[in-house]
C-alpha positions in Angstrom: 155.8 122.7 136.8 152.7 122.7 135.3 149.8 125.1 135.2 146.0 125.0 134.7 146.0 128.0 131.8 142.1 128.7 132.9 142.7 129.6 136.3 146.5 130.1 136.1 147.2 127.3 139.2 149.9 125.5 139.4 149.0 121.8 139.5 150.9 118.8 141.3 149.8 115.7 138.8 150.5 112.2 140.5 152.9 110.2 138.2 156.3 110.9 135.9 154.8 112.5 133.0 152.8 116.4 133.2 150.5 115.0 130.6 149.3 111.8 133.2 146.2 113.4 134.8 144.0 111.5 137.6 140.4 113.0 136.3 139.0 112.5 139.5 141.6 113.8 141.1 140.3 116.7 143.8 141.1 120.3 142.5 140.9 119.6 139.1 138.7 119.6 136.9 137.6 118.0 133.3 137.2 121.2 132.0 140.7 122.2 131.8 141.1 124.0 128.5 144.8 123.1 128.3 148.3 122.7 130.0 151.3 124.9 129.9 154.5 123.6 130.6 156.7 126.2 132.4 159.9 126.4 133.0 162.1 128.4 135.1 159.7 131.1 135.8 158.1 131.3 131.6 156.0 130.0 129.3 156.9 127.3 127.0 154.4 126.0 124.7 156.0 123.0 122.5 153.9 123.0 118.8 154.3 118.9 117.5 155.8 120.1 113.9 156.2 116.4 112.5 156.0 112.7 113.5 158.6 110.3 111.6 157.8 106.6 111.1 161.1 104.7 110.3 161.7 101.0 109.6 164.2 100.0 112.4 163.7 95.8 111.7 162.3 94.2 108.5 161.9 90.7 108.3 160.5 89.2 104.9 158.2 92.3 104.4 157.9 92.9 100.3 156.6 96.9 101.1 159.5 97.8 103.8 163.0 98.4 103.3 165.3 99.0 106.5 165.8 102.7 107.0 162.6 103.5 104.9 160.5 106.5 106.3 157.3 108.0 106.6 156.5 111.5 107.5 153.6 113.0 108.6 154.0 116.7 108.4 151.5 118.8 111.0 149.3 121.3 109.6 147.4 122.0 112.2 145.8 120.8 115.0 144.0 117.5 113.3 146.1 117.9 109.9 149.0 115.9 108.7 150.3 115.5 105.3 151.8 112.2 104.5 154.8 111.3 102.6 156.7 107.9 101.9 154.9 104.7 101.5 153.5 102.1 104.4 151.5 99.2 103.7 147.9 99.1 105.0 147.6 97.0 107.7 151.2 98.7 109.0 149.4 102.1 108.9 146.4 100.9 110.5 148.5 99.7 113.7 150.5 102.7 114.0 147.6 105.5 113.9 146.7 105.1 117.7 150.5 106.0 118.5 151.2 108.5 115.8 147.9 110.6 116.7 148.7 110.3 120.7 152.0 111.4 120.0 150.5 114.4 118.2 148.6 115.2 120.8 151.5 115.1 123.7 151.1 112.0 124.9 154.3 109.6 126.8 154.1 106.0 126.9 155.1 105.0 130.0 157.5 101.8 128.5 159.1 103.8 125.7 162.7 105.0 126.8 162.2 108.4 125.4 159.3 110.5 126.0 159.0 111.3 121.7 159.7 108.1 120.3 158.5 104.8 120.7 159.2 101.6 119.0 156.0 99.8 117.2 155.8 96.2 115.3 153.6 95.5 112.3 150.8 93.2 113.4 151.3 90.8 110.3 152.9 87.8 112.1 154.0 86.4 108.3 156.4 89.9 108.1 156.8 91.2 111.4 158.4 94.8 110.8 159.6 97.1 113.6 159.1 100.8 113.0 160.6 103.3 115.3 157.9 106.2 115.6 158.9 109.8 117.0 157.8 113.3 117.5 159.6 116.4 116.3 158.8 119.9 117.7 159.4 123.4 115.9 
């Protein structure tokens, strides 16, 4: 179940996922301050404590190796550190999917709701990282 934490309401989103909300939905509105996921009957918040980048598929990359990772570490609610090394144009791609699973986010195709897979956009080297969220 899921609750608006401003009005303490339980909402009914449309969809799979809690975090999947229609904004024009009736009864709810944009300025929801957050989402609590409850279950049975208490709170639960989930904090995001790292996302892990790992090299699943390498073919002819000179910067990848298979099983290579990167970590970003979360220090707070914008803050990563970064450890291990990627390539540019690799860390370029994966941003959008490493900062929306930061912030909660579920892609519908992925077969897990914390990991999904991603593929380097260099069509010379295409490399397939496997990125995934990690909670405290």
């Amino acid at each position: 179940m899921i609750r608006d934490s401003e009005h303490n309401e339980a909402l009914h989103l449309p969809g799979n996922s809690p975090l999947w909300v229609e904004m024009g939905a009736p009864d709810l509105s944009a300025r929801i301050l957050s989402l609590e996921l409850v279950q049975e009957g208490r709170q639960a918040m989930r904090t995001v404590k790292r996302i892990r980048v790992a090299v699943k598929e390498v073919n002819g990359c000179s910067v990848h190796k298979l099983g290579d990772e990167v970590v970003f570490d979360c220090v707070g609610e914008a803050s990563v550190t970064l450890s291990g090394t990627i390539c540019l144009g690799a860390l370029t791609s994966l941003m959008p999917k490493v900062y929306a699973l930061h912030n909660g986010a579920r892609f519908r195709w992925a077969q897990e709701d914390d990991a999904v897979v991603h593929a380097c956009p260099d069509p010379k080297t295409p490399t397939v990282f496997e990125v995934r969220r990690e909670f405290e």
